[in-house]
C-alpha positions in Angstrom: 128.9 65.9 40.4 128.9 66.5 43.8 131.2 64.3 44.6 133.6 65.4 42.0 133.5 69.1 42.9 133.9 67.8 46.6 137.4 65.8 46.0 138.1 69.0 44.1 137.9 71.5 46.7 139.8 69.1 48.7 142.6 69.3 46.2 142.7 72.6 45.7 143.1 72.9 49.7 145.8 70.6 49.5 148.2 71.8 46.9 147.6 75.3 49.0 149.2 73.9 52.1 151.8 72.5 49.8 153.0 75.9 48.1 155.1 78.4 49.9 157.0 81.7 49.4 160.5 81.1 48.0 163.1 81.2 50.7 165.8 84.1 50.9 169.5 83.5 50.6 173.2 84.7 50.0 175.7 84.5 47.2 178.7 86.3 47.8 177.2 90.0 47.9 173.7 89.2 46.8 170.1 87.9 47.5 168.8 85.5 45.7 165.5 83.8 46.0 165.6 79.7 45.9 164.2 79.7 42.3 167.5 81.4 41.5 166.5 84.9 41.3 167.9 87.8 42.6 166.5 90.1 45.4 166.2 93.7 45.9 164.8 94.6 49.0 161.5 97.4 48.4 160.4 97.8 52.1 158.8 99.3 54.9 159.5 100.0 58.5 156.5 98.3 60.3 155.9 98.9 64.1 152.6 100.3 65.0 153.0 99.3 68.7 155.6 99.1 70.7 155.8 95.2 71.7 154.9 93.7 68.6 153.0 94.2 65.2 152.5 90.9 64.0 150.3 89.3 66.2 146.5 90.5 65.2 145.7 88.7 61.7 143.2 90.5 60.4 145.6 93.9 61.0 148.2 92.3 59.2 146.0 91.3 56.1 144.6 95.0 55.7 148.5 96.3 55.9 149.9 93.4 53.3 147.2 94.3 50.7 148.2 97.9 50.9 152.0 97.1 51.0 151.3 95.1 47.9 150.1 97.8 45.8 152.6 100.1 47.0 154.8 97.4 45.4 157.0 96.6 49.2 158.2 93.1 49.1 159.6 93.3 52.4 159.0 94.9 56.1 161.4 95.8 58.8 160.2 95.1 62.8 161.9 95.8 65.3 160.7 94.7 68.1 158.6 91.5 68.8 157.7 89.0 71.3 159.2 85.6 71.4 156.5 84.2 72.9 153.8 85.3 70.6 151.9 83.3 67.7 153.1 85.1 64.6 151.7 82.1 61.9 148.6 84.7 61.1 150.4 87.7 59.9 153.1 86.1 58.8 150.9 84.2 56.7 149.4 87.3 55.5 152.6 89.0 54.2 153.6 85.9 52.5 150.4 86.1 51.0 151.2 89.3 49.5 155.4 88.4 48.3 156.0 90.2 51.3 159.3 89.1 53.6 160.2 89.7 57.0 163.7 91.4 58.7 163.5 91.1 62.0 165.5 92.6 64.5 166.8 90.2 67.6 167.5 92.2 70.6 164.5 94.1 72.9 164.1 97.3 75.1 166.7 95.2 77.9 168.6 93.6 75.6 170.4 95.8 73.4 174.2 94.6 72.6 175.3 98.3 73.9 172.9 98.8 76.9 173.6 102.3 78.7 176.6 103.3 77.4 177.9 99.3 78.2 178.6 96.9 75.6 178.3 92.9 76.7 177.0 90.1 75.2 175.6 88.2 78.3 173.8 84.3 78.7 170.6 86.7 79.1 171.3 88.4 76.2 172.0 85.5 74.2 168.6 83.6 75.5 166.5 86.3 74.6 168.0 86.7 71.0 167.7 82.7 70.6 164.3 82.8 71.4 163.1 85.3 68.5 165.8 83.2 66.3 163.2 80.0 67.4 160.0 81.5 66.5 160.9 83.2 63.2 163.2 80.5 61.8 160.3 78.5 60.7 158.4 81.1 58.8 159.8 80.9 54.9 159.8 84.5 54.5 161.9 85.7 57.6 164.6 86.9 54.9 167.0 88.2 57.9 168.0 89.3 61.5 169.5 92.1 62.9 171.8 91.6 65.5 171.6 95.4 66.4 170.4 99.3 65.1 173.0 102.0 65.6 174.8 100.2 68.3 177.5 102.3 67.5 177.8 105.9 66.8 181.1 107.1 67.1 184.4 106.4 67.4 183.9 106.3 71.4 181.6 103.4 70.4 184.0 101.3 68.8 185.1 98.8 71.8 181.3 97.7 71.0 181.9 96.3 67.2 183.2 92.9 68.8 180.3 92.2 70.7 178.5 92.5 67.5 180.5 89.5 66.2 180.0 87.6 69.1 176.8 87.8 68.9 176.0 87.0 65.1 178.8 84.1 65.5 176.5 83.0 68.8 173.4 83.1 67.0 174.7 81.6 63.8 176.4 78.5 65.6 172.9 77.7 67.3 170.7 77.7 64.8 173.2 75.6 62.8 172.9 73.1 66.1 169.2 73.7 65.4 169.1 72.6 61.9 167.3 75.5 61.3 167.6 76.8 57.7 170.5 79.2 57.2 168.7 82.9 57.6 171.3 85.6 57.2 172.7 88.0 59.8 173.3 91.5 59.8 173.5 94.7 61.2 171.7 98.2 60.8 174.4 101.1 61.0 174.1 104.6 61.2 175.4 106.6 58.4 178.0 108.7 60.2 181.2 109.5 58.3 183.0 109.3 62.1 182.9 105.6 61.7 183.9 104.8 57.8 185.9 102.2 59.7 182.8 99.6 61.0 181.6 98.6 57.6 185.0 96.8 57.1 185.7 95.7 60.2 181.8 93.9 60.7 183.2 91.6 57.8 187.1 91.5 58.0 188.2 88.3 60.2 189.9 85.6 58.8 187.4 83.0 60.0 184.4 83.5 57.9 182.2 82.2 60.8 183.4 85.7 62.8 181.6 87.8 60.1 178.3 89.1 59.1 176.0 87.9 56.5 174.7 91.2 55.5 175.4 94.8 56.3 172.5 97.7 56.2 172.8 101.5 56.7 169.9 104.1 58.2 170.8 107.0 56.0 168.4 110.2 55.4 170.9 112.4 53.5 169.5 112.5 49.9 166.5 115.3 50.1 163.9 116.5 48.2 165.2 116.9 44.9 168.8 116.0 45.3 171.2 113.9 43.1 173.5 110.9 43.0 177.0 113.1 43.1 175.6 115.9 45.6 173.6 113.6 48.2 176.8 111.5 48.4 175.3 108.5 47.5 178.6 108.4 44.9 180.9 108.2 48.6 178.6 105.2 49.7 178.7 103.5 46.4 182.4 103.9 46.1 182.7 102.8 49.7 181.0 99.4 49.1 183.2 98.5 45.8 183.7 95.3 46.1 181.9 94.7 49.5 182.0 90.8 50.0 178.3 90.7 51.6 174.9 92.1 50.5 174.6 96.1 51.6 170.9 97.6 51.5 169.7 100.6 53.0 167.9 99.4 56.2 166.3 103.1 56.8 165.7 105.8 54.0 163.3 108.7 53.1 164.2 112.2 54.2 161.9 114.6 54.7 163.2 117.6 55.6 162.1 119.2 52.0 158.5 117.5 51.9 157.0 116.3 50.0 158.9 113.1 49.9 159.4 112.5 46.3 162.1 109.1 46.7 164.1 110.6 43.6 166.8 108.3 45.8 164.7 105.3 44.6 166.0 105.5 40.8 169.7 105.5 41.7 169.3 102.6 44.0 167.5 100.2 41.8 169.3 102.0 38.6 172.7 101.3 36.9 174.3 103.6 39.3 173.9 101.6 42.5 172.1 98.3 41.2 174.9 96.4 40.4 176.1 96.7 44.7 173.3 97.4 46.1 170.4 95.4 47.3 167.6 97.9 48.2 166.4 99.9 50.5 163.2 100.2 53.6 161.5 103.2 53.5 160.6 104.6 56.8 158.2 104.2 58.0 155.0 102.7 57.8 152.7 104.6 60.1 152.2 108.3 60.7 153.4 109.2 64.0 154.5 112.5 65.5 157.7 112.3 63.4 155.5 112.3 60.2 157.3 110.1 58.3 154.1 107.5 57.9 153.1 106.7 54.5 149.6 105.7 56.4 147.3 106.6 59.0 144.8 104.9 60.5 142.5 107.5 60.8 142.3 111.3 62.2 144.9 112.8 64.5 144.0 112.9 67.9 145.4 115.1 71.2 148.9 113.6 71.8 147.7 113.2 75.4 144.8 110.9 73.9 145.9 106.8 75.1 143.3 104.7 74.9 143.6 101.0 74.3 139.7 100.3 73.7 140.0 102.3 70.6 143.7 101.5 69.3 144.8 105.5 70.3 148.3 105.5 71.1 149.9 109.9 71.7 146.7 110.6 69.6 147.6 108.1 67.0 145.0 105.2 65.7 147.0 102.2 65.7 144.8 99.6 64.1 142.0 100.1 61.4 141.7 100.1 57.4 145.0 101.9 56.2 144.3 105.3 54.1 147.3 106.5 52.1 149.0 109.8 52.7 149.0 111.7 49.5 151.2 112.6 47.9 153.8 110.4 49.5 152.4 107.1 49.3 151.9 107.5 45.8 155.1 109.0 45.2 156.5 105.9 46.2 154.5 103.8 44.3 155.5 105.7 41.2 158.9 105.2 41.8 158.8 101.5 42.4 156.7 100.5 39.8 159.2 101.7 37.0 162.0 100.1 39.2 162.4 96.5 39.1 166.0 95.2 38.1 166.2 91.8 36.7 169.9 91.3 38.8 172.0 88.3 37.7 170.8 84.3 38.0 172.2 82.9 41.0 174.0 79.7 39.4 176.0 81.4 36.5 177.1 84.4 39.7 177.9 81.7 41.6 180.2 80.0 38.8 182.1 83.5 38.5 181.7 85.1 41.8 185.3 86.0 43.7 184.5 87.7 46.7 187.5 88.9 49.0 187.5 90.1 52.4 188.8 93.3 53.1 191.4 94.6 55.1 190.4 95.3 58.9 191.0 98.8 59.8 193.8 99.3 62.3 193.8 100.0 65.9 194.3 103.6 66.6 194.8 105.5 70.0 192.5 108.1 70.6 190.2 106.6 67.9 189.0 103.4 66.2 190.3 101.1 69.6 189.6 97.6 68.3 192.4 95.3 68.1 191.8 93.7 64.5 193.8 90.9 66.0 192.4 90.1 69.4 190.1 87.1 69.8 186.0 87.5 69.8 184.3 88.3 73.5 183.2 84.2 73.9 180.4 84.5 76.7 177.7 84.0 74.2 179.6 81.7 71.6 180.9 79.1 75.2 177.4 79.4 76.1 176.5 76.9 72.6 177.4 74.1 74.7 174.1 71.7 76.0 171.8 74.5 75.2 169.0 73.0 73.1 166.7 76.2 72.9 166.7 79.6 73.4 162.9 79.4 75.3 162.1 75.6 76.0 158.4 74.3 75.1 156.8 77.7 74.7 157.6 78.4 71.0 154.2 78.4 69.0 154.6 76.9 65.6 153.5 77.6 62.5 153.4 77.5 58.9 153.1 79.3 55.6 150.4 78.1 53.7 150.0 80.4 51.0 148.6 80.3 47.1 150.4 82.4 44.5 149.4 85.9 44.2 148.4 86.3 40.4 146.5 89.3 40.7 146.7 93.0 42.8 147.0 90.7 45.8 143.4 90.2 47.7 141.2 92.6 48.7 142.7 95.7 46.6 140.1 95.6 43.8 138.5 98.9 44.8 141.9 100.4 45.3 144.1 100.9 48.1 141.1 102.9 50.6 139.1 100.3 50.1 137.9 98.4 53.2 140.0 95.2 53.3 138.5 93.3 56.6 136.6 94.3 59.6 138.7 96.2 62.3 140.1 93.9 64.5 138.0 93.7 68.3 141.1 91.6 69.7 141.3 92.6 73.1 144.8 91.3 73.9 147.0 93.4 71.3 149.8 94.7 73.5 149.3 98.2 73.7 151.7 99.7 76.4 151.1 103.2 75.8 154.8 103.4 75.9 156.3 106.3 74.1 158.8 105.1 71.6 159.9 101.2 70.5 163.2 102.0 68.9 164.2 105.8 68.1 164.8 106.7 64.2 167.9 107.3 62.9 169.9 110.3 64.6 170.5 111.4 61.2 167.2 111.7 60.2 166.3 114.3 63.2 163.4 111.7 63.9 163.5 111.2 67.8 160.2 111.9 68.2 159.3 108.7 66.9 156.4 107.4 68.6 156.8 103.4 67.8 159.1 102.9 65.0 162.5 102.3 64.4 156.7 96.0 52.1 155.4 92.4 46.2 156.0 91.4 42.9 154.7 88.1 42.6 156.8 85.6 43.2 156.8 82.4 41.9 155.9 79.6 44.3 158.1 76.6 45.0 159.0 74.0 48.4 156.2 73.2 50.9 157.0 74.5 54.2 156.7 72.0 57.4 155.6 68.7 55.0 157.9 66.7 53.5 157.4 64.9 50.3 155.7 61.4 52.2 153.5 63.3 54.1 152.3 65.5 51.3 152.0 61.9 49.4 149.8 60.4 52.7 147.7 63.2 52.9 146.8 63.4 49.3 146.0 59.6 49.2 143.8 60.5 52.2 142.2 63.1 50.8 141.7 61.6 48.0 140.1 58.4 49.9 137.9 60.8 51.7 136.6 62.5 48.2 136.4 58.9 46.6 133.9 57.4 49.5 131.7 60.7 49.4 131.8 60.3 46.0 130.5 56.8 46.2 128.1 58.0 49.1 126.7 60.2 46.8 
């Protein structure tokens, strides 16, 4: 019996490593999971320190359990290191049907970097190098090529070097063979620049466009409505929008508290049907208070101290308590929300999608020459580069078992302690005072760091093909059947 229960543990370990989260795609202007289904984005913004919030496990385990009752399926970071190990907490959101948008660029990399738009070889390295850590994690769903680059019309000499760089980034993972992750942008909703949404998906050549396009809007509050938050002008502006459109920042909070009334009309019959979702912000309380979490008690904003995770008198690490009533009011929401979509073959069979018009060039305002070639630094660039950050990528895989229940460690309900606070001593804590600032829109410049689970059924193993799943079951199983014999 021993034996037996022996080649069964072994087993059980094996078919885990064999499972993984379904992978994230695009038909025409949807999401679709691989086993066909479509996606709505239900997420969080997630950056509770400035360099990078997925590199302590056992933080990222506590947060994903939480998420997944709140019902998130997906987080927003914005910043991360490239060199990092991210395998634990990426691990840990998978876990949970959670998914990963990522942004590309850093604090010296940004596409419009003081007033100055360029897309650079330095530039391009750096983005490449996040591209070659995330890309093999199953549940990176996106990358951002940039947040608010642009933010009027003075802006608009900047909206090619967006292109540049998403047909940069897109031709080098494709000389990767990486699998094809889409590419987007995070705009700001500003009705100076009605123009960029068309133009970011306009050209001709298919190759010059995004894969996605996502807006940071805060202007339906407290108890507003479709037709007087204008969320009728965005829905109308996105009829038939050729890519997937989500809102990549949302929950205003000038009239708290936040109730996401939004929510309904977003995953509802009045936006559901051209809409993909939408990421709450944020995550964490900071002193913009638009945290659905805290960590523990508010301290002196002049309290920084690393030993005990205190960042402007913030806790930054810890067991994750729910801010009432907001957290719950976005559970509410999103547990009566959950649209079934279309199945990706029979959209694919019917879908005609059509690019539109680009906007014209216009003195004195929107200054881009629809017709003038791509900057080509970064695409030129392709040529004998074989990786964005040679030999120092860590690898990893996700390894995950499908979540059938509340997702692990929520039992007791969403206070309860999940895992031991984390004593890692090298999380990088900076001290810094903000990672990315919140939308402009949302009045949130104070923002201290920032700028989320149905299950999900399980399909392709990630990192093992189908011989060496077939090898290392006939070793396992070689293993089991000589302790068995032992025995």
């Amino acid at each position: 019996m021993a034996g037996i229960r022996l080649f069964l543990t072994l087993l059980s370990a094996l078919l885990a490593v064999a499972q993984a989260i379904p992978t994230i795609s695009i038909t025409g202007s949807k999401f679709f999971t691989s086993d066909g289904k479509q996606f709505y984005v239900k997420g969080v913004a997630y950056q509770l320190i400035e360099d990078d919030p997925l590199v302590d496990t056992a933080q990222c385990q506590r947060d994903a359990a939480l998420m997944h009752t709140l019902g998130a399926n997906s987080i927003r970071v914005y910043h991360v290191n490239a060199t990092a190990d991210h395998s634990g907490c990426m691990n840990a959101f998978a876990q949970n049907g959670i998914y990963i948008w990522v942004d590309l660029d850093s604090f010296k990399t940004y596409i419009r970097l003081d007033d100055v738009p360029s897309w650079t070889q330095n530039k391009s390295d750096s983005y490449r190098a996040v591209m070659d850590n995330f890309a093999q994690f199953e549940n990176t769903a996106g990358f951002f090529i940039g947040n608010e680059v642009l933010n009027s019309l003075q802006d608009s000499g900047s909206a090619p070097y967006l292109l540049s760089a998403a047909a940069d980034l897109r031709a080098y993972g494709e000389s990767k063979q990486y699998r094809t992750i889409p590419i987007g942008y995070s705009a700001t909703d500003t009705g100076a620049l009605p123009m960029l949404q068309d133009y970011l998906v306009c050209r001709p050549n298919a190759t010059e466009r995004l894969d996605f396009y996502a807006l940071n809007s805060y202007r339906w509050c407290g108890q507003s409505s479709f037709q007087t938050s204008g969320y009728i002008n965005l829905l109308n502006a996105s009829a038939n929008y050729p890519v997937p459109i989500f809102f990549s920042e949302d929950g205003c909070i000038t009239v708290p508290p936040r109730t996401f009334t939004d929510q309904a009309a977003i995953f509802g019959p009045d936006m559901a049907d051209t809409w993909s979702g939408a990421i709450i912000y944020e995550w964490i309380q900071e002193t913009n208070a638009y945290g659905l979490i805290q960590y523990g008690p508010r301290q002196d904003a002049s309290v920084n101290d690393d030993s005990s995770s205190i960042i402007e008198g913030f806790t930054r690490q810890g067991t994750p308590t729910p801010i009432a009533p907001d957290f719950t009011n976005l559970q509410s929401q999103w547990a009566t929300l959950n649209p079934t979509g279309v199945d990706s073959k029979a959209y694919a069979a019917t879908i005609k999608t059509t690019a539109p018009s680009c906007p014209p060039f216009t003195a004195g305002g929107w200054t881009v020459d629809p017709s003038a070639a791509l900057p080509t630094l970064g695409q030129a660039a392709i040529s004998g580069m074989t990786t964005g950050l040679p030999g120092t990528i860590p690898s990893g895989s996700i390894t995950v078992v499908a979540t059938t229940g509340s997702g692990p460690g929520t039992e007791n309900g969403p206070e309860s302690s999940l895992n031991p606070i984390s004593s890692n001593p090298d999380l990088p804590y900076t001290g810094g005072s903000s990672a990315t600032a919140a939308s402009s829109s949302a009045s949130a410049s104070s923002s201290a760091t920032s700028k989320a689970a149905g299950v999900r059924t399980i399909s392709k193993p990630v990192n093992f093909d189908e011989v060496t799943v077939f090898r290392t079951f006939m070793a396992l199983a070689g293993i089991s059947l000589g302790a068995m014999v032992w025995l």
